[in-house]
C-alpha positions in Angstrom: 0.0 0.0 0.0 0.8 3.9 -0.6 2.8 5.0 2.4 1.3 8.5 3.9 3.7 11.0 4.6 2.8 14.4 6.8 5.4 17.4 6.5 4.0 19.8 8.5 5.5 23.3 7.1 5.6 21.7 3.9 4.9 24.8 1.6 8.1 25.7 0.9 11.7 25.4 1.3 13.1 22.0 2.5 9.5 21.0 3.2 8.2 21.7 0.1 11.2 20.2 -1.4 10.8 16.9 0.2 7.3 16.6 -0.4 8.0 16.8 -4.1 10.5 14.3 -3.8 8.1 12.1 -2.2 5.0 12.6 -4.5 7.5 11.8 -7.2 8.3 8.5 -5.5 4.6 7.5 -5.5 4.0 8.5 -2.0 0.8 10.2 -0.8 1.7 13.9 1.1 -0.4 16.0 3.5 1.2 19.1 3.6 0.9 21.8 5.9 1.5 25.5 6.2 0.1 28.9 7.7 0.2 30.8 4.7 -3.4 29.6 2.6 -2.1 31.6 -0.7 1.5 29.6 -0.4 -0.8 26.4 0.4 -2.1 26.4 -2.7 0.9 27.0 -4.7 2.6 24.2 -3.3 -0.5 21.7 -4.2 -0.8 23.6 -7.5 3.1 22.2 -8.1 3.0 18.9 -6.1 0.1 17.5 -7.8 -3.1 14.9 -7.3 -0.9 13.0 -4.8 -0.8 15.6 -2.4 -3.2 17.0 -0.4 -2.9 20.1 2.5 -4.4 21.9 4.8 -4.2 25.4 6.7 -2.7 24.5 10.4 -0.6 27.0 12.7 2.2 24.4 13.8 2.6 27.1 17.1 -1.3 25.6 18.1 -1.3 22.5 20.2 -5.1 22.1 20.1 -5.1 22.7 16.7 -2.3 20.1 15.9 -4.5 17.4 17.7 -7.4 18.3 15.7 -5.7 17.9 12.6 -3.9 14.9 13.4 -7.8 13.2 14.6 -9.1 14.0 11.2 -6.4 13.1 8.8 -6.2 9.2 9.6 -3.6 6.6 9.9 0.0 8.1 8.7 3.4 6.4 8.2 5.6 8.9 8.6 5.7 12.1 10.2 8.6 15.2 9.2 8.7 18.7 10.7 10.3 21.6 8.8 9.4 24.8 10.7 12.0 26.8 11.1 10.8 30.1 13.0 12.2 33.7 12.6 16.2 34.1 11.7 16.9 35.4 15.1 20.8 36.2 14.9 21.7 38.6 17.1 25.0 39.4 19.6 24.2 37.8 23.0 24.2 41.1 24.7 21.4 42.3 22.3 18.7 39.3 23.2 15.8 40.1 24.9 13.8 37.7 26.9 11.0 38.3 23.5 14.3 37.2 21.2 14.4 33.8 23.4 10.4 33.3 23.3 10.6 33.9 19.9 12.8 31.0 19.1 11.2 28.8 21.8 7.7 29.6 20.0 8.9 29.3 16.2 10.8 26.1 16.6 11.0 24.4 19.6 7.5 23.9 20.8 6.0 23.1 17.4 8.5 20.2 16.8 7.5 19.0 20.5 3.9 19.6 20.0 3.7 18.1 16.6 5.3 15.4 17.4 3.0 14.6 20.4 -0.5 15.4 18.7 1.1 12.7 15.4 1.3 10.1 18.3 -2.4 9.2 17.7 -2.1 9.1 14.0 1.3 7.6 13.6 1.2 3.8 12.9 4.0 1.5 15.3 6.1 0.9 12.1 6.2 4.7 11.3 8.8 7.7 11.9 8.8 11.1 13.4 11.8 13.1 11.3 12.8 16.9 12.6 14.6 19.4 10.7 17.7 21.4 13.5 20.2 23.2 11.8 24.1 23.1 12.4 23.5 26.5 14.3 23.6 23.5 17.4 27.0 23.2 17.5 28.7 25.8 15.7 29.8 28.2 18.2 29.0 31.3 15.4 28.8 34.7 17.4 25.6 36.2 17.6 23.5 32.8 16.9 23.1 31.8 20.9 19.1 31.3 20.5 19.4 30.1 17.3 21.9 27.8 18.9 19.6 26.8 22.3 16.7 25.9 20.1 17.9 23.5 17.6 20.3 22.2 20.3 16.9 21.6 22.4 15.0 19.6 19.5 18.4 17.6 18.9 18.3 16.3 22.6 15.0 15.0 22.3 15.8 12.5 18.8 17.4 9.7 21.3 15.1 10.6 24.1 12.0 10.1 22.1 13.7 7.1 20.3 14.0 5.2 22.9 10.9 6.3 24.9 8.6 6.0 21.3 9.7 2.9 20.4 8.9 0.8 17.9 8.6 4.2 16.2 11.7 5.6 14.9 12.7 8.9 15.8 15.4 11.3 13.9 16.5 14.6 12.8 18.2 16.2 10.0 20.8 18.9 10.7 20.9 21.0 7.7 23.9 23.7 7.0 23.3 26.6 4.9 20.5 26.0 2.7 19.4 28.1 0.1 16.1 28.9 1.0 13.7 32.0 2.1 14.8 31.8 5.3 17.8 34.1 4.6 15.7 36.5 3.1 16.8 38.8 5.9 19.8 39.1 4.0 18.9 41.1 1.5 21.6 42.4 -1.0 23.9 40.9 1.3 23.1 37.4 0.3 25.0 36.4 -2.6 28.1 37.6 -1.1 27.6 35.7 2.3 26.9 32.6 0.4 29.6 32.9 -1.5 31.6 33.3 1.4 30.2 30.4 3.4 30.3 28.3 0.6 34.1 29.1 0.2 34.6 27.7 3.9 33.3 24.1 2.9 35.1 21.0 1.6 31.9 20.7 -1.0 32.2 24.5 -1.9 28.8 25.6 -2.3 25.8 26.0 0.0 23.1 23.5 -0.1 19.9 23.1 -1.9 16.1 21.9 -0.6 17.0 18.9 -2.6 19.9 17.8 -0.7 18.1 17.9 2.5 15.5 16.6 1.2 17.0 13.2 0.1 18.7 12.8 3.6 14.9 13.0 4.9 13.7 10.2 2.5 16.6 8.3 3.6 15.3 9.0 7.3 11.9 7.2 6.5 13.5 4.9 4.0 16.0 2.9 6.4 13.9 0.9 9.2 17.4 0.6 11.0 18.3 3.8 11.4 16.5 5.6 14.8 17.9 8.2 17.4 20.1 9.9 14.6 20.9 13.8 13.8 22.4 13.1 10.3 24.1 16.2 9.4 24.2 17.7 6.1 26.5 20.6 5.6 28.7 19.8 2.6 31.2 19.1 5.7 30.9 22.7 7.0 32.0 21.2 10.2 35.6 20.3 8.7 36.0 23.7 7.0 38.5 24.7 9.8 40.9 21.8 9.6 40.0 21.7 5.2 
């Protein structure tokens, strides 16, 4: 049968991204998304295999809702991402840290506690961090907290969600809206942080997309943050 896949924050970006990837596999996709005009863009692209629905990932009662109504599901993947955030430590205000608790944190936990009742005992729970956990860069402390906070839960929940596999992908810089804030500056950053990497380039939706498939693909694999950061990490020692 026609595994069911739920990416909730699925309208764009890596989300969108994987969705695609999946449809494409002959998977069936709920997608979900605040945004109803980027909603129905996304289904526009994705297709008759994908399907989607209005949900504010930040709203616990509303997650439970939506998971009650959608039926059984085989896989569950979570690609908000919140506000940028980046800001010198001595600049953050207690609102910064909210911020990033609100945008992030809580609707990976939340989402993944309202799929419980929808996700079957075979199926998978994937988040999306970001290297930001564990790349001592000035000014990304709550940027750093918050993906650092939904990392320490993969082999907490892995163990304590078991048979279901739990795991998270840790993307690098990824071309997507998110760096928006940028503005002009973008190309030149990019370029810059691309020139720090053994791969040389930033990454694409794409290739954090097909670590995600490989997530639900590979039974044997739960507890994981695989990261993807066209070795970032080794840049220093590159």
């Amino acid at each position: 049968m026609t595994e069911r896949v739920v990416i909730v924050g699925g309208t764009s970006g890596i989300g969108l991204a994987t969705a695609q990837r999946l449809v494409d596999a002959g998977r069936e996709v709920v997608i979900t998304g605040r945004n109803q005009d980027k909603l129905d863009a996304a289904l526009a692209q994705l297709g008759k295999s994908a399907s989607g629905r209005t949900l504010d990932a930040r709203d616990a009662e509303a997650l439970r809702a939506f998971f009650a109504q959608v039926g059984p599901v085989d896989h569950v993947v979570v690609t908000v991402t919140g506000e940028p955030g980046a800001k010198p430590f001595t600049e953050l205000t207690v609102s910064d840290l909210r911020e990033g608790v609100d945008g992030k944190l809580l609707p990976h936990a939340v989402t993944a506690q309202a799929a419980l009742q929808a996700l079957g005992d075979n199926g998978s729970l994937t988040f999306v961090s970001a290297a930001s956990a564990g790349a001592a860069m000035p000014a990304t402390a709550a940027l750093a907290a918050v993906n650092a906070g939904i990392e320490a839960m993969v082999p907490v929940l892995a163990v304590e969600l078991a048979p279901r596999r739990v795991n998270a992908v840790s993307p690098g810089v990824v071309d997507t809206g998110w760096w928006d804030f940028l503005g002009d500056a973008r190309d030149e950053t990019f370029a810059q942080l691309a020139s720090g990497t053994p791969a040389g380039r930033v990454g694409k939706p794409e290739d954090i997309a097909s670590a995600i498939t490989f997530l639900l693909d590979n039974t044997f694999t739960t507890g994981v943050v695989l990261r993807v950061d066209g070795g970032a990490r080794l840049g220093s020692a590159a």
